[in-house]
ROVEX-311317 format. One record per atom (N, C-alpha, C): x, y, z. Coordinates in steps of 0.05 Angstrom, whole numbers, padded with zeros to 5 digits, always signed. Example, Ala and Ser with C-alpha at 12.3 -4.5 7.8 and 13.67 -1.06 7.14 Angstrom:
REM ROVEX-311317
+00264-00114+00156
+00246-00090+00156
+00264-00066+00156
+00257-00045+00142
+00273-00021+00143
+00258+00001+00157
***
This chain:
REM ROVEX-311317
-01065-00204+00165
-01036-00203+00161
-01028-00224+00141
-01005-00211+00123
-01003-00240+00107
-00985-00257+00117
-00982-00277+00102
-00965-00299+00114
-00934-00295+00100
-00917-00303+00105
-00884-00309+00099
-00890-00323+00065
-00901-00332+00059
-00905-00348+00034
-00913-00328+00014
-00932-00317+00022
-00941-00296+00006
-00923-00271+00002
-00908-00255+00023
-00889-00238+00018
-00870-00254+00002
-00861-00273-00004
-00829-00286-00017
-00848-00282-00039
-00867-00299-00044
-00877-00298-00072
-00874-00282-00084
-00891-00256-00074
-00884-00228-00088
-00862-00218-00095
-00843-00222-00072
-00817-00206-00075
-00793-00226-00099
-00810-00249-00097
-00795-00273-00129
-00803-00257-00158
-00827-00250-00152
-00838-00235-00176
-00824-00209-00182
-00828-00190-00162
-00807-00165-00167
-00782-00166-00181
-00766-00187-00164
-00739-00200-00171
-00736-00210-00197
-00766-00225-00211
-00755-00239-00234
-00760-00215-00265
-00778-00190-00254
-00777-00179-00264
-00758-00156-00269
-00740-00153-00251
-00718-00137-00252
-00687-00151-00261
-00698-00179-00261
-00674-00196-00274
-00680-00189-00308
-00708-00189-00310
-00711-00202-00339
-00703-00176-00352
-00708-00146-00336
-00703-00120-00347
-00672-00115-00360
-00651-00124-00337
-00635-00116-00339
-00618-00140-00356
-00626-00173-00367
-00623-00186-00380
-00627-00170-00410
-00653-00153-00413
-00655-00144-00441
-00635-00129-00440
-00628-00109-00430
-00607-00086-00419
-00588-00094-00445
-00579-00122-00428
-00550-00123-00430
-00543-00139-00464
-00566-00137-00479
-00568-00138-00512
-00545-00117-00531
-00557-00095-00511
-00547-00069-00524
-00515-00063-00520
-00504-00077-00502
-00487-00074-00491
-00461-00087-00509
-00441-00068-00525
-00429-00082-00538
-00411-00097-00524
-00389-00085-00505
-00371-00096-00488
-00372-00084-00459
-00366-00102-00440
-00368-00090-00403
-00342-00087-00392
-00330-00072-00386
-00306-00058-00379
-00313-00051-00350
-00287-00060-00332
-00289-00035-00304
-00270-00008-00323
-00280+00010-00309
-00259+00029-00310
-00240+00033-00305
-00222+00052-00302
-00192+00059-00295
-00193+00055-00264
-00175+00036-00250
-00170+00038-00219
-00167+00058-00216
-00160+00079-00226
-00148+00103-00212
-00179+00120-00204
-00202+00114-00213
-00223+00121-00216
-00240+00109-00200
-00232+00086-00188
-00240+00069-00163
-00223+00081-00138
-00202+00086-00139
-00184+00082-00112
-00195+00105-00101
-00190+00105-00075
-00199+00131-00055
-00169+00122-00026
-00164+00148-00016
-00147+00156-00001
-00117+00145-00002
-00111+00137+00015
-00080+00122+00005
-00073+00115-00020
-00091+00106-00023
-00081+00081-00043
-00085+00092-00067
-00100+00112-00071
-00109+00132-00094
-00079+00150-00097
-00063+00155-00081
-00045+00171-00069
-00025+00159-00077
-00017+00127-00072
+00002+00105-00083
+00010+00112-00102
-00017+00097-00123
-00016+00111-00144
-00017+00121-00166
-00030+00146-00151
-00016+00176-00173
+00013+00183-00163
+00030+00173-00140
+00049+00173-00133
+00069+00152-00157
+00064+00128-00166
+00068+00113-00188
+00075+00121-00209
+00051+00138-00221
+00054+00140-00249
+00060+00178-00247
+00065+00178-00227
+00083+00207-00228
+00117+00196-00226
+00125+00174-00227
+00148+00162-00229
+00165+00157-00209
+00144+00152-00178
+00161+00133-00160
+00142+00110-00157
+00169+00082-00161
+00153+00066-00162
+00149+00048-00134
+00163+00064-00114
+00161+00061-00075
+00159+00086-00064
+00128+00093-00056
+00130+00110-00049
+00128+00113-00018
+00131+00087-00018
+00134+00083+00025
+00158+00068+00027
+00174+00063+00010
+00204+00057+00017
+00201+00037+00026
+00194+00018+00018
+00187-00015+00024
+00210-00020+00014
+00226-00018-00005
+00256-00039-00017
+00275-00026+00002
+00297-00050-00009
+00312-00045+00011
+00333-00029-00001
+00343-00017+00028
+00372+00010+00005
+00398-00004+00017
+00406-00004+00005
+00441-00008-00002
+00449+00003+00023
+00471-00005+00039
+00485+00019+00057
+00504+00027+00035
+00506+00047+00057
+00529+00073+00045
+00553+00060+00056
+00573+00090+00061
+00598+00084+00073
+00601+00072+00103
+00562+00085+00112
+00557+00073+00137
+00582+00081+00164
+00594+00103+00157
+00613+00123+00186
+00591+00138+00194
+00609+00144+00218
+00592+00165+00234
+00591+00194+00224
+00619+00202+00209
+00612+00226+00187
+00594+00223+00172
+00588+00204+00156
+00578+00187+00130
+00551+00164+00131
+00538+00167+00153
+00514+00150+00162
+00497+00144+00141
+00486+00116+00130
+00472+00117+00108
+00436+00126+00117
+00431+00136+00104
+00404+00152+00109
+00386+00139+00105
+00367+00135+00120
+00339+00126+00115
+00319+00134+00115
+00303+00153+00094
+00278+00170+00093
+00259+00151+00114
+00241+00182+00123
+00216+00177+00139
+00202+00195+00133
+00172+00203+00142
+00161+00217+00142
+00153+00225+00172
+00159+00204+00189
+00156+00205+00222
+00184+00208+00230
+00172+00212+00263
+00190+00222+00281
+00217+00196+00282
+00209+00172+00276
+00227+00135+00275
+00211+00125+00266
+00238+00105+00260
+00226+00080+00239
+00245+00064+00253
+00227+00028+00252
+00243+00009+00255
+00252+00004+00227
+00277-00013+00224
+00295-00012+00200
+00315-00043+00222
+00316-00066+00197
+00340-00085+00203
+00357-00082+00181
+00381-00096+00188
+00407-00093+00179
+00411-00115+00176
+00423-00127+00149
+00444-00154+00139
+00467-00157+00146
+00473-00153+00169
+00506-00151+00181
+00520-00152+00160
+00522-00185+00150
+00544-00193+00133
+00531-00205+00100
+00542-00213+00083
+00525-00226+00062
+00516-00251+00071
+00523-00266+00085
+00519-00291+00084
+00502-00289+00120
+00492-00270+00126
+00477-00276+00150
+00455-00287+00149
+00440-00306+00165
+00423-00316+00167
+00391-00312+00179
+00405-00279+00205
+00387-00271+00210
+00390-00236+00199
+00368-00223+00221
+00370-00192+00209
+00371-00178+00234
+00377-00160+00238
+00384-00139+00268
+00363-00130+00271
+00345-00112+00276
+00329-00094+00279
+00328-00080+00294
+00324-00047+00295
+00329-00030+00314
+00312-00006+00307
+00313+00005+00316
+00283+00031+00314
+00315+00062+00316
+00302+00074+00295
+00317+00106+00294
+00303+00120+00293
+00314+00142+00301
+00297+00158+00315
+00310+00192+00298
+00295+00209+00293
+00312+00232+00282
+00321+00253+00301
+00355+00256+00287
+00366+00271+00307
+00382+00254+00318
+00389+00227+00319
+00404+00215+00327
+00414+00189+00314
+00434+00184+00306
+00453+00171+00290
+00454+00144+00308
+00450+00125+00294
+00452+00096+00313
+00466+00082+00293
+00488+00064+00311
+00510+00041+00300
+00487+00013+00304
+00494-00005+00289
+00494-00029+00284
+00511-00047+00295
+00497-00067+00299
+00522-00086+00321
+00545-00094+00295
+00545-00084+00276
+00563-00093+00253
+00581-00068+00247
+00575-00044+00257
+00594-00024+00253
+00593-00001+00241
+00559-00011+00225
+00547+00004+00206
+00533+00029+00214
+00532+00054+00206
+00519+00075+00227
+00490+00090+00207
+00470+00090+00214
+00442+00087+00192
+00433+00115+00220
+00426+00139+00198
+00405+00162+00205
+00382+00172+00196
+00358+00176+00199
+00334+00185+00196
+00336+00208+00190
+00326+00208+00158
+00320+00242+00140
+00293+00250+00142
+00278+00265+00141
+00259+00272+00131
+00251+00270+00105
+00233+00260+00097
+00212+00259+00073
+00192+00262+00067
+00178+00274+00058
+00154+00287+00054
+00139+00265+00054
+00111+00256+00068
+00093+00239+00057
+00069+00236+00038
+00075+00212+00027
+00057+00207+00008
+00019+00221+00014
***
């Protein structure tokens, strides 16, 4: 059986010869580029995007939206693709903290500020 010394040896040799191969290799090589991310990405994030440069530039609604008129005729809408979303509220300009409350679709929820926010449907990414 051989010894531990003897396998590394060899396997230094393999190694230095697959360094030195791919050292000549890289003579020929005018410039090394990755490719296009879009050519790397796989599932979501591949989805992001081609969601991107198809010209949304949130396609999970991460920013924040403006309220509306915020009535209970007039509820400002908040896309989902699920059944709720949690979502906080800036009461006032000058608040310090944020509300947070979970909506649910199909049902219109006020804000301890007066504000009334409903869940649309949106197709997902």
């Amino acid at each position: 059986m051989e010894n531990k010394l003897t396998i590394l040896h060899k396997n230094r040799g393999s190694f230095k010869q697959r360094l030195t191969l791919f050292l000549k290799s890289l003579k020929h090589v005018k410039e090394i580029t990755m490719g296009d991310p879009l050519d790397h990405a796989t599932g979501i994030e591949k989805r992001e995007l081609l969601a991107q440069l198809a010209g949304n530039p949130n396609p999970f609604n991460e920013k924040m939206i403006k309220r509306g008129p915020g009535t209970i005729e007039q509820p400002t809408e908040i896309p989902s693709a699920f059944e709720s979303r949690i979502i906080g509220c800036i009461c006032h300009h000058d608040a310090t903290a944020i509300f947070f409350m979970w909506l649910h679709k199909g049902h219109p929820k006020r804000c301890e500020c007066g504000y009334w926010f409903k869940l649309v449907h949106k197709t997902p990414v």
